[in-house]
C-alpha atoms as one frame of an Amber mdcrd trajectory, in Angstrom:
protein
   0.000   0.000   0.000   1.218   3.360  -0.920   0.976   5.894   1.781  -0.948
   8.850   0.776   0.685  13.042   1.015  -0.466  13.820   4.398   1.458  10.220
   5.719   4.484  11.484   3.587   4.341  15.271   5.290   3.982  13.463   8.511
   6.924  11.719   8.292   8.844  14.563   6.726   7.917  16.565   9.605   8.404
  13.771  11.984  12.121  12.893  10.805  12.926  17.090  10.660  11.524  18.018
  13.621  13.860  14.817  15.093  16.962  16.004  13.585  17.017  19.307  14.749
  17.426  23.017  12.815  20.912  22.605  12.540  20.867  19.400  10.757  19.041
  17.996   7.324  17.520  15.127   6.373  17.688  13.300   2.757  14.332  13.008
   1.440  15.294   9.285   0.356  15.255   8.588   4.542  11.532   9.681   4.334
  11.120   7.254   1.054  12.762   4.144   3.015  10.749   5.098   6.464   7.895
   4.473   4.673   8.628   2.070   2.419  11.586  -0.112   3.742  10.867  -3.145
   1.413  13.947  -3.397  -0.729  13.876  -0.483  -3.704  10.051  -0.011  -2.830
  11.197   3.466  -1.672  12.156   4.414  -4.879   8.700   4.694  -6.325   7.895
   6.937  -3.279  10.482   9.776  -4.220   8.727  11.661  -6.988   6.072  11.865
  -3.622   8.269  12.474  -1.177   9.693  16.039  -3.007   6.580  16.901  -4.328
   5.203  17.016  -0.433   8.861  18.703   0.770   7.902  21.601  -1.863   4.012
  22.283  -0.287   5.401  22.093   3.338   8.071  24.796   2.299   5.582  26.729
   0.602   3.458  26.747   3.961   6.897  27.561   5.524   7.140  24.114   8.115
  10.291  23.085   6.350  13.149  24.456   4.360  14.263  22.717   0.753  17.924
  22.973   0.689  20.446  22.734  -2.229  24.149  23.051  -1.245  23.440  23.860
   2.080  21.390  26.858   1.094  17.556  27.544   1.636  15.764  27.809  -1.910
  12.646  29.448  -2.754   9.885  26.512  -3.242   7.944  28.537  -5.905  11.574
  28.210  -8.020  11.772  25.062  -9.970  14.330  22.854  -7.863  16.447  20.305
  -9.836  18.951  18.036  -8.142  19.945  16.887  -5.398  17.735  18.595  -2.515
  17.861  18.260   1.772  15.146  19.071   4.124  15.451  20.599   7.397  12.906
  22.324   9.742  11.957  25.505   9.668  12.966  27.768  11.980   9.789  29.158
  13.177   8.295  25.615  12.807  10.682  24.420  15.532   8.951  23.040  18.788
């Protein structure tokens, strides 16, 4: 069973919020939290960024590329990380 975008922002949250604002998370740990079948999680990444992108836009997380915040109304290509937002924080 595929889990649906609100199970995928709950986990992104989840994992986030655990790490901290000082650290990131890979959005490929979200993809293998919820689908740790081997290479299941794969299918789930297209999801998994797609999700990342609306809870930046409603400012709960922050998409980052090199290390740097980007603006989730930009197209973002590559490799991405995903940390908490600030103000999102406890």
């Amino acid at each position: 069973m595929t889990p649906g975008p609100e199970a995928i922002a709950a986990e992104i949250l989840r994992l986030t919020a655990a790490r901290g604002p000082d650290k990131s998370i890979c959005p490929s740990e979200v993809a293998r939290a919820l689908a740790p079948e081997e290479d299941a999680w794969r299918r789930l990444m297209g999801a998994v960024r797609a999700a990342a992108i609306r809870l930046a836009r409603d400012g709960r997380i922050e998409v980052l590329r090199k290390g740097r915040p980007v603006d989730p109304a930009a197209e973002i290509r590559g490799v991405i990380r995903l940390r908490i937002a600030t103000s999102a924080e406890g």
